[in-house]
N, C-alpha and C positions, 0 to 999 in steps of 0.2 A: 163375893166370888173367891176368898181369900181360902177356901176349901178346893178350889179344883184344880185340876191336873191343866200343865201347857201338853197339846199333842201339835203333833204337825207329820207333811207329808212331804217328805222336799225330794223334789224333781232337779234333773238338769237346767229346769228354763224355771220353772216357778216353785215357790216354798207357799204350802197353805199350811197355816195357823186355826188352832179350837179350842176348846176349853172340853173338860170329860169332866161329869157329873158322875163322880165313882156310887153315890146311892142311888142313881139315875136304873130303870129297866132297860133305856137306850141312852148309853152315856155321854154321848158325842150329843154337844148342844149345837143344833146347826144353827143358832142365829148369832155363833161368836164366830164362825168362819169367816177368814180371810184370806185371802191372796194376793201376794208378791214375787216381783221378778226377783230369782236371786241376782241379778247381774248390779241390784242396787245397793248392796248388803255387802261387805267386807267380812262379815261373817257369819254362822250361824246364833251365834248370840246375838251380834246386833238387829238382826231380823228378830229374835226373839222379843227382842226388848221393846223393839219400835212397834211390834205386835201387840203386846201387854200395855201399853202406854196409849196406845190408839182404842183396846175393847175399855181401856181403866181398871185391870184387873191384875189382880196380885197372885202367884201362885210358887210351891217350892219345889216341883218334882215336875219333870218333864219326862215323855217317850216321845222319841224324833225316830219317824222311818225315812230312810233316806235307800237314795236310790245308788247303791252302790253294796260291795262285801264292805261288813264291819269286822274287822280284824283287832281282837284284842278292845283296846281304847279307843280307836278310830277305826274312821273311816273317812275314804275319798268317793265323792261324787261322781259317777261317770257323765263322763263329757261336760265339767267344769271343777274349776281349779280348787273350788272350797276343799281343804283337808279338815274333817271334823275331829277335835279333841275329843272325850265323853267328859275327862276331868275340866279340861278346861273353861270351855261351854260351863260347866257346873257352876265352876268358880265364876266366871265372867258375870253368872246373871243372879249371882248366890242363894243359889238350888241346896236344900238338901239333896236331893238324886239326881240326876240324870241317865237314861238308858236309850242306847241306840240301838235300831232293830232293822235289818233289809227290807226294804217297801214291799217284798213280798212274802218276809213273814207275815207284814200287817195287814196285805192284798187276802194271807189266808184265815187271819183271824177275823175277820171282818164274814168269813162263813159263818159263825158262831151265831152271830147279830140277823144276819138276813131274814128278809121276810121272804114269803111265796111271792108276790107281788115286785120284788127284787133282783130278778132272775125275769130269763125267758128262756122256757127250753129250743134247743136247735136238735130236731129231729120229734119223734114221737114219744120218748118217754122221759116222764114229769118229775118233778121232786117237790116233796116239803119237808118243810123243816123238824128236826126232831129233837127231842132234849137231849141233854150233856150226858144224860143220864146211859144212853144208849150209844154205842162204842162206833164209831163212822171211819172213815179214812174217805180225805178228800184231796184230790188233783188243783191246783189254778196256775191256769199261764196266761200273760195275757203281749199280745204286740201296742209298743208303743215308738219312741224313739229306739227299744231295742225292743228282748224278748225278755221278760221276767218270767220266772218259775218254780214254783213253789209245793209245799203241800199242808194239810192239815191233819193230824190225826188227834182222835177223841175218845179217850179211856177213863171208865169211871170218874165222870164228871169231870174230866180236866182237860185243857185244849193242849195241843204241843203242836206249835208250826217249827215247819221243813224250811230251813233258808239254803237255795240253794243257784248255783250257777248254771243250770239247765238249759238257758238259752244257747249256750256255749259249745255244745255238746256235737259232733260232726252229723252233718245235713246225710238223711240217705235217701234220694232217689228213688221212685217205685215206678214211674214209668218210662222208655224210651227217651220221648222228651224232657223229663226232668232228668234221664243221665245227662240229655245235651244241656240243658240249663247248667246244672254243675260243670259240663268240662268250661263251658265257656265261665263259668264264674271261678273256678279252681287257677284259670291262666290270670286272672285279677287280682285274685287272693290269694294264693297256695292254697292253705286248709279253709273250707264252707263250713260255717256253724248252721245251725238252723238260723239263728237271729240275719244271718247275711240272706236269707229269703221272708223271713214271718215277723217283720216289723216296716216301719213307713219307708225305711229308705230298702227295705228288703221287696217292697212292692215294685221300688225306681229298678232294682237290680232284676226283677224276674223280666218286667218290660222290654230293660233293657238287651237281655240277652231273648227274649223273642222275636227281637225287633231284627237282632244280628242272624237268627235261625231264617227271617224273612229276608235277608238283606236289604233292611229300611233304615235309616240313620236316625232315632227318633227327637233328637238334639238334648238339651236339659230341661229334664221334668222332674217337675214334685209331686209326694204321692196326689196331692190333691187332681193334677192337670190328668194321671191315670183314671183317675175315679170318674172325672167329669167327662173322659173320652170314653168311657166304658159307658155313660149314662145316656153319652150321644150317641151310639151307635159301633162307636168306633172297632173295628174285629180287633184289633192287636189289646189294645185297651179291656174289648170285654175279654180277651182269652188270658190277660195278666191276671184280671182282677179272682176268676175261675182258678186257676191256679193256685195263688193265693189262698183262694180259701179249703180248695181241697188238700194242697201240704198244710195247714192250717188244721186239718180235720186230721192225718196222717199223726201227726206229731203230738197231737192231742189225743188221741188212742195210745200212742206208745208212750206215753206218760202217764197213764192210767194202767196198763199194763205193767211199768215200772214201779210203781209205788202201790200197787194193789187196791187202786182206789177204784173202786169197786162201788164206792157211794154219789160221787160224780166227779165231774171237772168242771170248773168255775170258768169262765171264757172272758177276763175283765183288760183294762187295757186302753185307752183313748180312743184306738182306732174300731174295737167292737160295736159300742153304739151304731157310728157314723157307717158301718159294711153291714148292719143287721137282717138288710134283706136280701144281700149277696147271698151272705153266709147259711141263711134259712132256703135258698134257694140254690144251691148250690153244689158240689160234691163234698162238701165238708163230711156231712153226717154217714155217705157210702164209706169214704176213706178213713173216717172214725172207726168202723164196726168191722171194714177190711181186714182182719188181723188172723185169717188162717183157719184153724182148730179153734179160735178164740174168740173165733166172729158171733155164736149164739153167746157168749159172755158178752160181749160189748154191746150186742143189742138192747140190754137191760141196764147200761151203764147212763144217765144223766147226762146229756153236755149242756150248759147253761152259761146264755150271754148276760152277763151281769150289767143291769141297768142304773142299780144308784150312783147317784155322782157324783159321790165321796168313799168310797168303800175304802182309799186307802185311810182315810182319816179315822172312819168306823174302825178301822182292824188296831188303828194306835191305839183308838178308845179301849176298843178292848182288852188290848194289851196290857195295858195303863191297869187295870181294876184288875186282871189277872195277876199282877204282880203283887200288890196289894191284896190278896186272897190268900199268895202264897207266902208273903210275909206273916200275915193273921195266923195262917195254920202253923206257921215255926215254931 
């Protein structure tokens, strides 16, 4: 094992560990996957190491996607304390390399990789996959503990992901009700991102202010207590969860509009599995294609809930052998 790459995929709550087979057609070796709490780890090397010492495996280049901006050298975790060195990390576990990469450049590399069977489209048109060879632009956002956002573009055989802050970006309202959702969430927060509506606690926030439009106290819930009142029956619950997926579908058109990705949007994310027949049954795909003058474009545009259940690890892999390709050609 002393040829392959350390990847990983580190989250706020857990850090998954793999090994990439860079002469591998699929590089990500799924039977070296592991998973740990970060909250056990004083660092990202030490997970490293206790990782490598656990498969028995030796390696000197690592790509870490981590869930936060990497800035220069580092980078900080959102919503935990780890500050990642790139040199340090190196040093610590005496790496030739090390490279740090936003969890959702690797969320968009990991399109490269997909199979047809790795996807499911949301709406009526399909997608497969095409070679490098043929020039794509691709959209992926997906809700998790926030909203990540990203892109993919594909020119003359070479991949280039879009790291970017997009969840970030001010929330805009397109019906009555969702102006009232905003004012009452604007008196919470000052400024609404999207991510303050299209992630797990963004599900407790839309509830919540429905609940206030109803005047019903709904006490404290988590996304999960939403879902499973939607599944009962519940009206406030299933009119949260509908919501949800239609600003969900909203946001996911104007993101595709924005970056001209015209070849689809990837829909990945913890919470997409677990909503997939919300989402397929829902307003999503109306509010996707919504877009004016631009609505027979959108009709033709892809949206796809991404099923594998590693893709962020897939996107390091393939990061991993990209780097290495472009080394080769220097």
């Amino acid at each position: 094992m002393a040829g392959h790459l350390l990847i990983a995929d580190i989250g706020g709550t857990n850090a998954r560990f793999a090994l990439a087979d860079p002469d591998a057609s699929v590089p990500l070796l799924d039977d070296s996957v592991r998973e740990f709490a970060v909250a056990e780890f004083p660092s990202l090397a030490d997970a490293a190491r206790h990782y490598l010492e656990q498969v028995g495996a030796e390696a000197r280049r690592g790509v870490f996607a981590v869930a936060g901006r990497v800035d220069g050298d580092e980078a900080r975790i959102t919503n935990h304390p780890w500050v990642i060195s790139r040199t340090r990390t190196r040093d610590m576990l005496g790496f030739d390399q090390v490279h740090l990469v936003n969890d959702f450049a690797a969320q968009a590399m990991a399109i490269s990789l997909f199979r047809a069977e790795d996807v499911v489209p949301i709406g009526g048109t399909g997608w497969a996959p095409a070679p490098l060879s043929e020039p794509r632009t691709y959209a992926v956002l997906g809700p998790g503990t926030g909203l990540g956002v990203g892109g993919l573009i594909i020119r003359d055989g070479r991949c280039y992901p879009l790291e970017t802050e997009g969840g970030h970006v001010s929330f805009p309202p397109g019906t009555p009700e969702e102006i009232r959702i905003l004012e009452i969430l604007s008196a919470q927060f000052g400024r609404v991102s999207n991510e303050r509506l299209i992630c797990g606690p963004g599900l407790v926030n839309i509830h919540r202010a429905l609940c206030e439009i109803a005047g019903v106290d709904p006490g404290l819930l988590e996304p999960k207590d939403i879902t499973a009142r939607a599944a009962a029956g519940d009206a406030l619950g299933m009119r949260a969860v509908d919501v949800f997926c239609a600003l969900f579908g909203a946001i996911a058109g104007d993101l595709v509009l924005t970056l001209g990705a015209w070849d689809g949007v990837f829909l990945t994310g913890g919470l997409v599995p677990k909503m997939l027949d919300s989402l397929r049954h829902s307003g999503f795909r109306q509010r996707f294609e919504y877009k004016g003058r631009f609505s027979p474009n959108m009709a033709r545009v892809p949206s796809l809930a991404v099923m594998h259940p590693r893709a962020g690890l897939l996107g390091a892999a393939a990061y991993a052998v990209d780097l290495l390709k472009r080394e080769a050609a220097a």
